[in-house]
C-alpha positions as CSV (number, residue, x, y, z in Angstrom):
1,X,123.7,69.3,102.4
2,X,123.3,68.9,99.0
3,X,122.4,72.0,96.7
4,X,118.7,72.9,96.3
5,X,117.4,72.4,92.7
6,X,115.3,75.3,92.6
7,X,114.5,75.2,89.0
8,X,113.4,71.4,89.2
9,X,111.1,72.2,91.7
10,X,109.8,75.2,90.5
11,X,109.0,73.3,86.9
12,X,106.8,70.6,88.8
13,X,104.9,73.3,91.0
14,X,104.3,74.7,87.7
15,X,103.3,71.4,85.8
16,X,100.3,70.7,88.7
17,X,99.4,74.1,88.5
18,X,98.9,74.3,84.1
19,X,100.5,71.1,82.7
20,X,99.1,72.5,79.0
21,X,101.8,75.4,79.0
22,X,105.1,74.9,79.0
23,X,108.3,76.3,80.2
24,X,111.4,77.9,78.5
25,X,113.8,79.9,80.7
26,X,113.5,80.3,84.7
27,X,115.5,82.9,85.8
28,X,116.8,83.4,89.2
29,X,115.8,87.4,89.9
30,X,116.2,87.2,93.9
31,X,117.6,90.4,95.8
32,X,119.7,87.6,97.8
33,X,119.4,89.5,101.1
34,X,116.4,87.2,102.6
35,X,115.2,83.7,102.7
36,X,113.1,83.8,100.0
37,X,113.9,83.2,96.1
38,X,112.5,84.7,93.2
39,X,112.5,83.8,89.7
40,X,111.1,85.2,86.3
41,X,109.6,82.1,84.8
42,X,109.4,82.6,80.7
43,X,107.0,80.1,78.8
44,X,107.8,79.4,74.9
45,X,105.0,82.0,74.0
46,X,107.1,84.6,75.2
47,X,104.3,85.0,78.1
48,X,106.5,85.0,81.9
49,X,105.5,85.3,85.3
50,X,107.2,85.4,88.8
51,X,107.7,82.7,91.1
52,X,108.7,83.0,95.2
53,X,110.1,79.7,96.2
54,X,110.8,79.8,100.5
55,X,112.0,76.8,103.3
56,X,112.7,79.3,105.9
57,X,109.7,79.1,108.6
58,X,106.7,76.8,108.8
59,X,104.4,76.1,105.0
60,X,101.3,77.3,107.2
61,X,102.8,80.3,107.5
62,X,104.0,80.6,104.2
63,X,100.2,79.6,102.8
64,X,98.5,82.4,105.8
65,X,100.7,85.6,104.7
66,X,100.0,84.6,101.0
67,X,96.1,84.6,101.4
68,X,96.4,87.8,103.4
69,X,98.2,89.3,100.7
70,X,96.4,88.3,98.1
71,X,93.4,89.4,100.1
72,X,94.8,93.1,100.8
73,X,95.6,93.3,96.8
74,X,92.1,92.3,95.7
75,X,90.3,94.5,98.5
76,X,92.5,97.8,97.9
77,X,90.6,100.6,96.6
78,X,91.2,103.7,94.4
79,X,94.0,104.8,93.9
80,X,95.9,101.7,95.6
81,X,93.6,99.2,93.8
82,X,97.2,98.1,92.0
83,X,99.6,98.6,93.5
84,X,100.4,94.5,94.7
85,X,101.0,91.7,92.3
86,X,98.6,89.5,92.6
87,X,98.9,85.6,93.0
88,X,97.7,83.2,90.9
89,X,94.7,81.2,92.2
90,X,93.3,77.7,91.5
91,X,89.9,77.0,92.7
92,X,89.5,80.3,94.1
93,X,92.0,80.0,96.1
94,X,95.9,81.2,96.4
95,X,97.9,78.5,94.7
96,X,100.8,77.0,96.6
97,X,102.6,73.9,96.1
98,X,104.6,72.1,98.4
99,X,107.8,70.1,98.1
100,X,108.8,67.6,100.4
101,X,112.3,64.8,99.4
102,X,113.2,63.9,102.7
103,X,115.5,66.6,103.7
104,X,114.0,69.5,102.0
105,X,110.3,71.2,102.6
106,X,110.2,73.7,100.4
107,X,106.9,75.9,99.0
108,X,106.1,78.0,95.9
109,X,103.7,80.6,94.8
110,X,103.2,82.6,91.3
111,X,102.2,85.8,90.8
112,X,101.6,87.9,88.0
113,X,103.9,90.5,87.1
114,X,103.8,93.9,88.3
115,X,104.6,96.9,86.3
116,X,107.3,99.4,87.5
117,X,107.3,103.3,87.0
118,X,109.9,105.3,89.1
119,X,112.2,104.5,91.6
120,X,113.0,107.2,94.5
121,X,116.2,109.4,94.8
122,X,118.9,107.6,96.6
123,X,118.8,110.8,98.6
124,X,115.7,112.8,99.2
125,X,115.0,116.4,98.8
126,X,112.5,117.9,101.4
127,X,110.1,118.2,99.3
128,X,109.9,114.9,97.8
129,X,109.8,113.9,102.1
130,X,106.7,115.8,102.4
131,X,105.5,114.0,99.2
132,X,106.2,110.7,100.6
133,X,104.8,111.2,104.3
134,X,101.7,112.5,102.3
135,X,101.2,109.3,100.4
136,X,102.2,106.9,102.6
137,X,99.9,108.0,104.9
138,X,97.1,107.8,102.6
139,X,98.2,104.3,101.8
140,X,97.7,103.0,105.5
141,X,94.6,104.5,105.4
142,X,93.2,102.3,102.8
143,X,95.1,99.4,104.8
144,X,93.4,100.4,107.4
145,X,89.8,100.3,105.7
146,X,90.4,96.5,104.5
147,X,91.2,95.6,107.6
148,X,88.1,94.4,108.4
149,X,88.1,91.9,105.3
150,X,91.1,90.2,105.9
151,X,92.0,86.4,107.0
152,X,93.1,86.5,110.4
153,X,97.1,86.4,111.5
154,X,98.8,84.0,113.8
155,X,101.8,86.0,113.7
156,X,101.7,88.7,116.2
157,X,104.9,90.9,118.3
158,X,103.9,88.7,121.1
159,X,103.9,85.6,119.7
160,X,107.4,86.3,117.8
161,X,109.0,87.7,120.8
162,X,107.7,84.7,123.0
163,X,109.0,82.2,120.6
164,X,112.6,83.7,120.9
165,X,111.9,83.1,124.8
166,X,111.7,79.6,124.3
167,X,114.2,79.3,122.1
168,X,116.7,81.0,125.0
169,X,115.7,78.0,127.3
170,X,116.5,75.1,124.4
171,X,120.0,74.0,124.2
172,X,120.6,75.3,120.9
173,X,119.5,78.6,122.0
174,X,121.6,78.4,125.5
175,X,124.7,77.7,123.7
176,X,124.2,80.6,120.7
177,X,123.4,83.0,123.2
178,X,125.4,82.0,126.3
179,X,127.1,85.2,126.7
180,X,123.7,87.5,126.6
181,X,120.5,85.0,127.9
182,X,120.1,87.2,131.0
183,X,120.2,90.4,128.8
184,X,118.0,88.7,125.5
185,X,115.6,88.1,128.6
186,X,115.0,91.4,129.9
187,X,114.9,92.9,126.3
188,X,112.3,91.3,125.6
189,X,110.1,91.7,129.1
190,X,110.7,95.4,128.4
191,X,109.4,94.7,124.5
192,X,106.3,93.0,126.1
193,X,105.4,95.0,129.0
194,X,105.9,98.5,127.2
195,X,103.7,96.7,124.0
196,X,100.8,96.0,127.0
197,X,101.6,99.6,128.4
198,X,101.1,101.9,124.8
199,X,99.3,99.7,122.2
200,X,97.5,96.7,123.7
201,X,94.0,96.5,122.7
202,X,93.9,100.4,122.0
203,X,95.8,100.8,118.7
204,X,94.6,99.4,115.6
205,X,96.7,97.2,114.1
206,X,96.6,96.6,110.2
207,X,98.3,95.2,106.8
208,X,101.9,96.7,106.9
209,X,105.2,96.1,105.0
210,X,107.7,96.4,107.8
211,X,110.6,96.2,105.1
212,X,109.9,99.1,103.1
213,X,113.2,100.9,101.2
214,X,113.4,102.5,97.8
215,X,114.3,99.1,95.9
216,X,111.4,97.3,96.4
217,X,108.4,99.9,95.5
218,X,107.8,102.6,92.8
219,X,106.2,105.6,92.5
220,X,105.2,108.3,90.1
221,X,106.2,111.7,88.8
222,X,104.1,112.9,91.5
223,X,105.6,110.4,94.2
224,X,102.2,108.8,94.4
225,X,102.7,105.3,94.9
226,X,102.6,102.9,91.9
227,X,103.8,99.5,92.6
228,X,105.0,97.2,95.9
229,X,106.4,94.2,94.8
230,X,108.2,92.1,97.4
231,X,106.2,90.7,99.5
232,X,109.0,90.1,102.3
233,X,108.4,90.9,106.0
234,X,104.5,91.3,105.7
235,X,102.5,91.4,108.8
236,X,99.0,92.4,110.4
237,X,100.6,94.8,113.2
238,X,101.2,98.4,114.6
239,X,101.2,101.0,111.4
240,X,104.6,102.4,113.4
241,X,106.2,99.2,112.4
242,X,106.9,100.7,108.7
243,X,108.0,103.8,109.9
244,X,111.6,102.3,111.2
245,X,112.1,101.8,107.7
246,X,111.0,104.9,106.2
247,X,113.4,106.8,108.7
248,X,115.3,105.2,106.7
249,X,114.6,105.9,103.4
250,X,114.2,109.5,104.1
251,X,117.7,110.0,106.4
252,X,120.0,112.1,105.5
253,X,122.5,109.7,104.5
254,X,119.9,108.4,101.7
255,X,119.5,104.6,100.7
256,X,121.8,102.5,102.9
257,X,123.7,99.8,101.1
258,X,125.6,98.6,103.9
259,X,122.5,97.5,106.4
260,X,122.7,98.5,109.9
261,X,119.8,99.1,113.2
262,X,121.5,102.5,114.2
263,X,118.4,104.3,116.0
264,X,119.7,107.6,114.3
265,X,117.1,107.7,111.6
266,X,114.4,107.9,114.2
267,X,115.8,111.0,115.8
268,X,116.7,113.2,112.4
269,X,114.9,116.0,111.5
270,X,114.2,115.0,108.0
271,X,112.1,112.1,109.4
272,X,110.3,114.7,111.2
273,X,109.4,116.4,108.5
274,X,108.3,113.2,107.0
275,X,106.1,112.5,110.4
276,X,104.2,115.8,110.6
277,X,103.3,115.4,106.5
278,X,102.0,112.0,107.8
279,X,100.1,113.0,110.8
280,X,98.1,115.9,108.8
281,X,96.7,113.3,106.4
282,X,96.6,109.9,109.0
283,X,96.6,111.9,113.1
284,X,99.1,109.7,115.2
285,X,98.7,109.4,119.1
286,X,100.9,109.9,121.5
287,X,101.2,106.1,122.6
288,X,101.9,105.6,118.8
289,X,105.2,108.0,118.9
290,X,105.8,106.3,122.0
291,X,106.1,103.3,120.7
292,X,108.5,104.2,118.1
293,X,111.6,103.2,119.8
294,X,109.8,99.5,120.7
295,X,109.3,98.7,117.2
296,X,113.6,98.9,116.9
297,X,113.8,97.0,119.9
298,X,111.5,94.1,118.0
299,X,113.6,94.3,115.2
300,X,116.7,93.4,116.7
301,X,115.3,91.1,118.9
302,X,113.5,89.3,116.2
303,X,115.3,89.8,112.8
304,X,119.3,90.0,114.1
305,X,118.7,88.3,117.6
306,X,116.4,85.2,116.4
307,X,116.7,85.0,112.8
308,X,119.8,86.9,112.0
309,X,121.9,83.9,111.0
310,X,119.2,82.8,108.6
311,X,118.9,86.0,107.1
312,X,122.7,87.7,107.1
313,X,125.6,86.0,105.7
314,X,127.1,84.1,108.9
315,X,130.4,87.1,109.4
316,X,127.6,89.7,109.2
317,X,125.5,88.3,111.0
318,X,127.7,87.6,114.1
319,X,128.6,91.4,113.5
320,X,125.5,92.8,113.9
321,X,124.3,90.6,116.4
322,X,127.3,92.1,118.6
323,X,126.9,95.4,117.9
324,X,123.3,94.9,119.1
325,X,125.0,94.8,122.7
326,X,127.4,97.7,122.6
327,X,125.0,100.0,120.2
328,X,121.6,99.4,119.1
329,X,119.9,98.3,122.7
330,X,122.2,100.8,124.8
331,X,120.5,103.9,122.0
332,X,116.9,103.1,122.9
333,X,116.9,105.4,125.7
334,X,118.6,108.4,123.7
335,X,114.9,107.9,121.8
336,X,113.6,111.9,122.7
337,X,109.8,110.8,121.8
338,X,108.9,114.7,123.7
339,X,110.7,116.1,121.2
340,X,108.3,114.8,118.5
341,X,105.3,114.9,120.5
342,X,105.9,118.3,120.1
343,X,106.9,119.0,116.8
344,X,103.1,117.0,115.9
345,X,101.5,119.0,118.7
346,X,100.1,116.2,120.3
């Protein structure tokens, strides 16, 4: 396949959107660990904003998360009312333009620039966990509140987990998974029938960012949040879906650079410490907790199971997918969800 000429494209994306201002530099600013690109496109003003250019997925998907987004950003109140880029619009609505040569179907959107105060410690001090839990906390609340307003989601846990059950009965899937179908199967029964069992029509689901980590937001001084600006992995779902990733962020063995689904995390006490700030602004419920170790199970199944070769250079990718087998489904039961029911007093 020939190389993508991301520049080109972004330049006529650009030319339907404001054909009276023109370019001088693009410049490619992606983190290169997703599907997505991003680039920092300069006009000969000295003016710039950012582009996200994506082929990974369907463009009605693409289009849907971008006008939730941009929804949740102009519907955020005080003190959150900020804190996501916003997109550009055209006729009132999120602008997107789509590029189709035959082989490639690719989409772009622009958003303003978003300003950047502090980044977090690599490693975090307790008291900058109780800070955090605090505010992120407080953050879902206002999620929470703009709910309501929203565009509604085709994306759901179901629907993601059902589609990697179809793909295990096409051929492609059958021969990429031939070694594990029976287990990939069950997996994701238990995903589904534990999902019906603890959250099903009983906990709220609302706008989360289920790939939080200390590159991709800000904060200040005070570690109240400033800015969140990649809008990777965005969903309407189960508020517990962030906190896998915030385990993270808060471990003891600080900001990962080599990626990994160890359950650990989960299970340290620093993340407790991070939970009971949480629950004493935003109360959890027992189900919730319960459902902790379900959200990891979704993750593997959906982003190293399903999508992992998309995602993960293709030696990586094969590694983690293994290691799923012999580590990350096997720890799922060490999950000791008592232990924090507990420690929350719930």
């Amino acid at each position: 396949m020939r190389l993508v000429d991301y520049s080109s494209i972004i330049k006529k994306a650009w030319a339907n959107f404001d054909g009276s201002v023109q370019i001088d530099t693009i410049q490619d600013i992606s983190a290169r660990v997703s599907t997505n690109h991003v680039f920092k496109v300069t006009f000969e003003d000295g003016d710039h904003i950012i582009a996200k250019l994506s082929y990974f997925g369907k463009y009605e998907q693409f289009l849907e998360d971008h006008q939730i987004i941009h929804a949740l950003a102009n519907n955020l109140l005080y003190p959150f009312e900020n804190v996501l880029a916003k997109s550009l619009v055209r006729d009132g609505q999120v602008y997107t333009y789509r590029h189709r040569d035959g082989f490639l179907d690719a989409w772009v959107v622009f958003y303003n620039p978003i300003r950047i105060q502090l980044k977090l410690p690599r490693r975090l001090e307790d008291h900058h966990i109780q800070l955090l839990g605090r505010e992120i906390a407080r953050f879902h609340k206002a999620c929470s509140r703009v709910s309501p307003v929203l565009p509604k989601s085709s994306k759901t846990l179901r629907s993601d987990t059902w589609d990697l059950l179809d793909l295990l009965e096409t051929e492609t899937g059958q021969f990429e998974h031939r070694m594990h179908i029976d287990e990939l199967k069950r997996q994701c029964e238990l995903f589904l029938a534990n999902r019906q069992k603890l959250v099903a029509g009983t906990v709220e689901t609302m706008p989360v960012f289920v790939d939080w980590n200390i590159g991709n937001f800000s904060v200040t001084n005070d570690l109240e949040l400033y800015s969140r600006w990649d809008y990777d992995w965005f969903r309407i779902s189960y508020r517990v879906m962030d906190f896998y990733f915030f385990s993270r962020v808060v471990s003891n063995a600080g900001d990962r650079t080599v990626f990994s689904y160890v359950i650990g995390p989960l299970m340290e006490d620093r993340f407790l410490l991070f939970l009971k700030e949480y629950h004493r602004v935003f109360p959890l419920t027992e189900n919730e907790i319960r459902f902790l170790p379900e959200a990891y199970r979704f993750f593997i199944l959906n982003y190293v199971i399903k999508y992992g070769r998309y995602f993960f250079h293709r030696t990586y990718a094969i590694k983690l997918q293994q290691e799923a087998y012999d580590i990350y489904f096997p720890s799922i039961d060490t999950f000791d969800a008592d232990k924090i029911l507990k420690a929350l007093g719930i």
